[in-house]
C-alpha distance (Angstrom), angle and dihedral (degrees) to the residues before:
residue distance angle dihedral
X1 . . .
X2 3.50 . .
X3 3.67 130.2 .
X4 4.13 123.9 -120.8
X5 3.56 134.1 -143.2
X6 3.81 117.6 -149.8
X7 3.78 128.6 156.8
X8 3.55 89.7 75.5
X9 4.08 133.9 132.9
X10 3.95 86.4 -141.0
X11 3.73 86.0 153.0
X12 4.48 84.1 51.4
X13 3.95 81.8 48.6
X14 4.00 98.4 43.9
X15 3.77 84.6 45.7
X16 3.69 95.4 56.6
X17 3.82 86.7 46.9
X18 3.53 93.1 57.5
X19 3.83 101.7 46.2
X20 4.13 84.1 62.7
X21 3.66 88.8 62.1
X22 3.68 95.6 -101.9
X23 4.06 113.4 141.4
X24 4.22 132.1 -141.3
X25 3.84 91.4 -103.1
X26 4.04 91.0 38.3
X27 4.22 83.6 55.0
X28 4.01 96.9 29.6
X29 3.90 89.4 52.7
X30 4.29 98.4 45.1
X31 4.47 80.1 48.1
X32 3.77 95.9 39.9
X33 3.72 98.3 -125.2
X34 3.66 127.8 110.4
X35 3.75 134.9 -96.6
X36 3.61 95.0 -103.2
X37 3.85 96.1 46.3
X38 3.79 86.1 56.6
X39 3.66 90.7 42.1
X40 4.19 84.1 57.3
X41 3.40 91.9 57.3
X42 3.47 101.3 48.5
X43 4.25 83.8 55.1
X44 3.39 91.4 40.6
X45 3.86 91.1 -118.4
X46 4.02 75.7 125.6
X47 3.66 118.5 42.8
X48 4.10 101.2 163.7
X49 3.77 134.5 48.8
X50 3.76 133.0 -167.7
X51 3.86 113.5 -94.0
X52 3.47 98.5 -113.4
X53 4.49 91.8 51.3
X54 3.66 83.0 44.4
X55 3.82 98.6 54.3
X56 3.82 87.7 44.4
X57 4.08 92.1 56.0
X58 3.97 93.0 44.3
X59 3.92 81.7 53.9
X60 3.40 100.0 53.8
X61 3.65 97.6 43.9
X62 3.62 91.5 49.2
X63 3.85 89.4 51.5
X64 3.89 100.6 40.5
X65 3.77 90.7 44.4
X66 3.94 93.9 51.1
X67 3.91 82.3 46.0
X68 3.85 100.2 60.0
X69 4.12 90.5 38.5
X70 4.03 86.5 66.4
C-alpha cells in the first residue's frame, strides 16, 4: 500500500509550473501521471497524490524554480 500526501496547494505548485513555460504533459510526464490527472488537480477535482508522484512534483518545482531565479 502506498502512502498519500494531501494538504497540499498542488494547484499553487502546478500554477507556478506553468508561469515558467512548462506545460500539463511537460509536468504530468517528469511526475508520471497523466495530463488529465494533473488537470484534476489544478480544478481541484483531485486534491491528493500518491507519495511517490508527490515527491516527484515538489522536486521539480524546487528545481525549475531555483532554475529561473539564476
Amino acid at each position: 500500500m502506498q502512502s498519500i500526501i494531501c494538504g497540499m496547494d498542488w494547484n499553487k505548485l502546478i500554477a507556478d509550473l506553468r508561469i515558467r513555460k512548462m506545460t500539463l504533459q511537460q509536468i504530468a510526464t517528469y511526475a508520471g501521471m497523466s495530463k488529465g490527472q494533473v488537470h484534476d488537480l489544478t480544478t481541484h477535482k483531485k486534491k491528493t497524490v500518491l507519495y511517490d508522484t508527490g515527491v516527484k512534483l515538489v522536486a521539480l518545482h524546487k528545481r525549475v524554480m531555483r532554475r529561473k531565479q539564476q
